[in-house]
N, C-alpha and C positions, 0 to 999 in steps of 0.2 A: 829639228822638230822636238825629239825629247828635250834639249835645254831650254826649251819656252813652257814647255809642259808642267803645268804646277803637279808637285809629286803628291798631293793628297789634293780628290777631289769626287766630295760628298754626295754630287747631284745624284749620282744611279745608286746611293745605295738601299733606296728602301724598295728600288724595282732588284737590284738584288737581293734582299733580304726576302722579297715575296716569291723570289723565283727557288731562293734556297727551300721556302715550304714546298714548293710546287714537287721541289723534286725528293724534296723526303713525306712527302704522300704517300708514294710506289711503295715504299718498304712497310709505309706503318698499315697499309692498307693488304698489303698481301700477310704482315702478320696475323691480323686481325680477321684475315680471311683462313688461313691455315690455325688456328688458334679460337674459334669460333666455338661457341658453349665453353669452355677452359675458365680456369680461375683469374681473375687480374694480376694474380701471383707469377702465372704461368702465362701468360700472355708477356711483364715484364718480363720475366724472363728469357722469352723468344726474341724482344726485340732488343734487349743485350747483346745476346750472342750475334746476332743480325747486325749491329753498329757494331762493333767490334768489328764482322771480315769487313764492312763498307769503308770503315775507319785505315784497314789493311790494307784494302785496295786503295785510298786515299795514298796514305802511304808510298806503293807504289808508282800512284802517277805523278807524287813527288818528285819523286828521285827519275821517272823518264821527264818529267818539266826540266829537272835543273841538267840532265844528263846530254838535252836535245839543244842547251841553252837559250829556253824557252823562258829563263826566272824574269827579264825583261823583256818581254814581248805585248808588255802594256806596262809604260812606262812610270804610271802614275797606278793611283790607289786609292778607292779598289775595285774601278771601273777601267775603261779603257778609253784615254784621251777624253775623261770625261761622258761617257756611255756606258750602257750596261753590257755592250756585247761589240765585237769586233764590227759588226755589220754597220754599225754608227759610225767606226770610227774609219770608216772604209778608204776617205781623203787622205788622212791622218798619215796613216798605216803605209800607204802609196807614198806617200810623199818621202817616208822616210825609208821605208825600201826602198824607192829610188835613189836617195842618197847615199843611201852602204846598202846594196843589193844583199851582201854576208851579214847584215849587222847584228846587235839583237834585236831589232824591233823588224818584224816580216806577216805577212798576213798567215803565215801556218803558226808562227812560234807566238800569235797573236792569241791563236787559237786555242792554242792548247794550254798556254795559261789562264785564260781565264777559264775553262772547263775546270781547270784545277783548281780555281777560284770560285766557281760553282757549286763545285763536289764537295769542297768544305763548308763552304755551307749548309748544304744540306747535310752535313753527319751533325754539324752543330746543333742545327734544326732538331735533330732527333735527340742527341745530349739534351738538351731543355725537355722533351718528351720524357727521356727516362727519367730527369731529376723534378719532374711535377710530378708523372707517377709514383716515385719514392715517396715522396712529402705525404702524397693524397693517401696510401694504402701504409704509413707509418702513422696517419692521425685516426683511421679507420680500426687501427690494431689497438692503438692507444683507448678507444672508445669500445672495444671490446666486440666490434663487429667484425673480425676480421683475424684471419694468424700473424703471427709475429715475422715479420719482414727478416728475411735470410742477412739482410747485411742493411747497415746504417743506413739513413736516407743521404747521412754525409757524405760519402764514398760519390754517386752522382754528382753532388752537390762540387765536392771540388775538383770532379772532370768535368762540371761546367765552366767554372773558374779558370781551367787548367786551356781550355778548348779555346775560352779566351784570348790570354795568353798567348796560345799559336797564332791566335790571328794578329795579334800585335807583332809578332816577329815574324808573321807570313807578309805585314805593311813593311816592315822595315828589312826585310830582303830587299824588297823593293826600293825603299827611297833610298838607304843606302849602298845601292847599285852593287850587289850580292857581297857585300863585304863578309869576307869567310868567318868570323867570329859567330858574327850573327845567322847564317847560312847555319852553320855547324851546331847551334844552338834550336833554330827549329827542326833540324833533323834531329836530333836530339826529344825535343819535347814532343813531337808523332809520336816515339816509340815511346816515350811515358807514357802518352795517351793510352796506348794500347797496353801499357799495363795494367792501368788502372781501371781498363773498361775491361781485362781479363778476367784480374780478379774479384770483380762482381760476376761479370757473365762463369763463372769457375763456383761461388758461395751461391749462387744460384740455382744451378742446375743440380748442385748437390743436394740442395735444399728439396727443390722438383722431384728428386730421385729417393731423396731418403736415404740418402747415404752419408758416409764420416769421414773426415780425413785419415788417408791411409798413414797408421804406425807403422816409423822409420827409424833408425837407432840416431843417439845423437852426432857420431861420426857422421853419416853418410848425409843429415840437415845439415851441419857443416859445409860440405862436400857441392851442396847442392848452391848454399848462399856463397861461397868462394869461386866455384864456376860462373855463378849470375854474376859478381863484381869484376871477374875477369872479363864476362862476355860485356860489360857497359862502358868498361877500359877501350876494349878493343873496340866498340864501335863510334867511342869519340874519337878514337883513332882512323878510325875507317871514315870517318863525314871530314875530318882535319885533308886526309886525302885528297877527296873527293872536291872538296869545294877550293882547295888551292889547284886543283888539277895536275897533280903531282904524280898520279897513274905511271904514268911514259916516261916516270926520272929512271926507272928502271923497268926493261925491257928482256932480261934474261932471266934465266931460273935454275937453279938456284942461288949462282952469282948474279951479283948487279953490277953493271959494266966490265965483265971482265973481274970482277975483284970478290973478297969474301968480306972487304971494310971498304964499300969506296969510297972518296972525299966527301966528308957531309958538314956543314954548317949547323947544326944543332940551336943555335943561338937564332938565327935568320926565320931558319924552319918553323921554331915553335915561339916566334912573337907574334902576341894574339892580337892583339889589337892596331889591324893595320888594312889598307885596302886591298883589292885582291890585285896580289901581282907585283906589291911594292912591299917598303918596308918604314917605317914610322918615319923616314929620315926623308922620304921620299923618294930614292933610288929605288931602282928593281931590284928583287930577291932572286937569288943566285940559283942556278943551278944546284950546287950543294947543297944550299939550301932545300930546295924541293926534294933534294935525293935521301937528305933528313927525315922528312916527311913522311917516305913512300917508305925508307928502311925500318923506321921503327913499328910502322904499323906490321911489316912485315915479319918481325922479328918478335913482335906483340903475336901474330896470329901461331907462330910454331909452340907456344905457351899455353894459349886458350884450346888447339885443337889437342895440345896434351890429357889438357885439363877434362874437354870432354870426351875423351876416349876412354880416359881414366873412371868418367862418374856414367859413362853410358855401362862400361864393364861391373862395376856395382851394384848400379839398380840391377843387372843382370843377375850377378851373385846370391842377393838378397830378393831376387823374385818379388819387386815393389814396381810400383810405375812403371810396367814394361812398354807401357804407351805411348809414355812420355819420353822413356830411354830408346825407343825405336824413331821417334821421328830425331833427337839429339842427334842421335848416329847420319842420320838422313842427312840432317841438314849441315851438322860438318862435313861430310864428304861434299854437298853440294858448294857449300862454302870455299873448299879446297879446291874445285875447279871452276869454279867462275874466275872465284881470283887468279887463279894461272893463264885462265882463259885471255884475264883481262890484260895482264903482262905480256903474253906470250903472242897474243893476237892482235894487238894494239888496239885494244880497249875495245871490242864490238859492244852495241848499243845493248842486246840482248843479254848479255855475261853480265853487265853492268848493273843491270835494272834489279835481274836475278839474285845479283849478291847482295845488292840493298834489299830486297826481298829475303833473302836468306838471312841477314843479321835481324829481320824485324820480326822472322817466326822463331828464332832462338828466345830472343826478348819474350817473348806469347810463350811459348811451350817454357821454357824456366819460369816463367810465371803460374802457369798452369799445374808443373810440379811442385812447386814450393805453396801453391795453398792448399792441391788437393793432400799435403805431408804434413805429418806433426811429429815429432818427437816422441819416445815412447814415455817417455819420463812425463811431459806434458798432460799424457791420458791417465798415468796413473797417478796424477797429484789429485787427479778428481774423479780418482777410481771408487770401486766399492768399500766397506770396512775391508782389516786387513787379513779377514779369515776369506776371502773371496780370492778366487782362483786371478791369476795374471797370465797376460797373454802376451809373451815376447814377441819383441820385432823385428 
């Protein structure tokens, strides 16, 4: 039944497209309800920070789609079997469950991707909401009705673009039947998402509050942009894992099979462009191969949780972002045990879900640090004359 199934097919999309407003309603309506009398200023503002966790939890129902290996559980795009909802494709569904009872195609893992396929929608839904509102209260300011909008109208504008984007390699997950490249690529672009919808909902609420970025010496902004490049190293590393399913190449702690180097194929491991499971040649990829996979990521993570143990003690030192350096602390430790969790226990669904949760609030909170920070040098280039008191950081 899936190789009759054509892999793109249009007919439900503008009954999903209406269902994706339907369900970003709820939010725009409860901000609007909690946010009542407020400025449109602050009203944007509310439903930022609001897309962003929905965008989070988006996110994580990602990584339980692909974890449940639910990513084909509608075969085609970006309905199911040509329907907007599993309920249509009820034959479909049956028929080919019957044919691989285990397959991917199952009336639960039907289920649950297209939920996942709904929910994107609706944050999309809302992304167009904030970037009209951007335009609208950036032409109002322009015309002097209005204050000067905290951050660009651009900024929206290409997490519209960007939201796009995901859903083109949210289709081609799909029609490329989870080819890890691409796989590894929209897990990748969520957590863009989420940065990008940070650092407005972060220039925002700053804005709402009347407050300024906190002065940081130029070391420790450093410190802060080399910790985020390690943590975006580590988490290409950690989706390259995940979507080869290389988890289980190693199963002890702190050795891998018995060994402190065990056989790995390097070359196998990290060819990108291949389907999952094979290798460009069309042979299956080795064992070594996957234990490549699992080793370096592993080997990547005793580096990054250096790094933020190193810059959570800092902010400490320097009594800056202790907010920001308290959840750091959190969520490497949490990090540190899912991932053991995951090895150690062979792979529970819950550890799994967590740790991809866990690498997606690192992305959010280093993001959160690094806009609510500037440099001290920064504030005094656009300090007062220079008989005016300075105030170190």
């Amino acid at each position: 039944m899936m190789d009759t199934q054509p892999l793109y097919d249009l007919a439900p999309l503008a009954r999903l497209m209406l269902l994706g407003v339907l369900i970003a309603l709820g939010p725009l309506a409860w901000v609007g309800w909690r946010n009542r009398g407020k400025s449109p200023v602050r009203r944007l503002q509310a439903l930022t920070v609001l897309t962003l966790f929905l965008t989070f939890d988006l996110v994580l129902f990602g990584a339980f789609t692909r974890l449940t290996d639910s990513g084909l559980g509608c075969p085609d795009w970006p309905g199911c079997y040509g329907n907007a909802s599993p309920v249509g494709a009820r034959a479909e569904i049956s028929a080919a469950q019957e044919a691989m009872p285990t397959g991917p195609v199952t009336h639960g893992k039907a289920w649950v991707e297209m939920i996942h396929r709904y929910l994107a929608t609706g944050v999309g839904v809302l992304i167009i909401v904030l970037t009209v509102s951007a335009w609208v209260q950036h032409r109002k300011a322009l015309r002097g009705q209005g204050p000067p909008a905290p951050i660009s109208p651009w900024w929206p504008t290409f997490t519209l673009f960007w939201v796009c984007l995901q859903g083109a390699f949210g289709a081609l997950t799909v029609t490329m039947k989870l080819f890890p490249a691409i796989v590894t690529l929209h897990l990748i672009g969520g957590l863009v998402l989420l940065a990008l919808l940070c650092v407005q909902a972060v220039r925002q609420t700053h804005a709402a509050q009347g407050r300024a970025p906190v002065r940081i010496s130029a070391g420790l902004r450093w410190g802060l942009v080399a910790t985020a490049l390690l943590v975006a190293v580590q988490v290409v590393l950690g989706g390259w894992v995940s979507t080869n399913y290389a988890v289980l190449a190693c199963t002890t702690f702190p050795t891998c099979q018995g060994s402190w180097w065990p056989p790995m194929d390097f070359s196998q491991g990290f060819q990108i462009w291949r389907a999952l499971g094979m290798l460009q040649d069309g042979s299956h990829i080795s064992f070594a191969g996957l234990t490549a996979i699992h080793y370096v990521h592993r080997l990547m993570a005793y580096v990054v949780l250096a790094a933020l143990g190193m810059l959570c003690w800092r902010l400490r030192q320097a009594h800056v972002l202790q907010v920001q350096g308290r959840w750091l602390a959190a969520l490497a430790l949490l990090q540190l045990v899912t991932g053991l969790s995951n090895v150690v226990l062979d792979w529970p669904l819950i550890a799994a879900v967590l740790h991809t949760g866990g690498a997606a609030a690192l992305v959010v909170v280093l993001t959160w640090a690094l806009v609510a920070s500037d440099t001290a040098a920064a504030h005094q280039e656009f300090s007062a004359p220079s008989g005016a008191s300075r105030v170190s950081a």
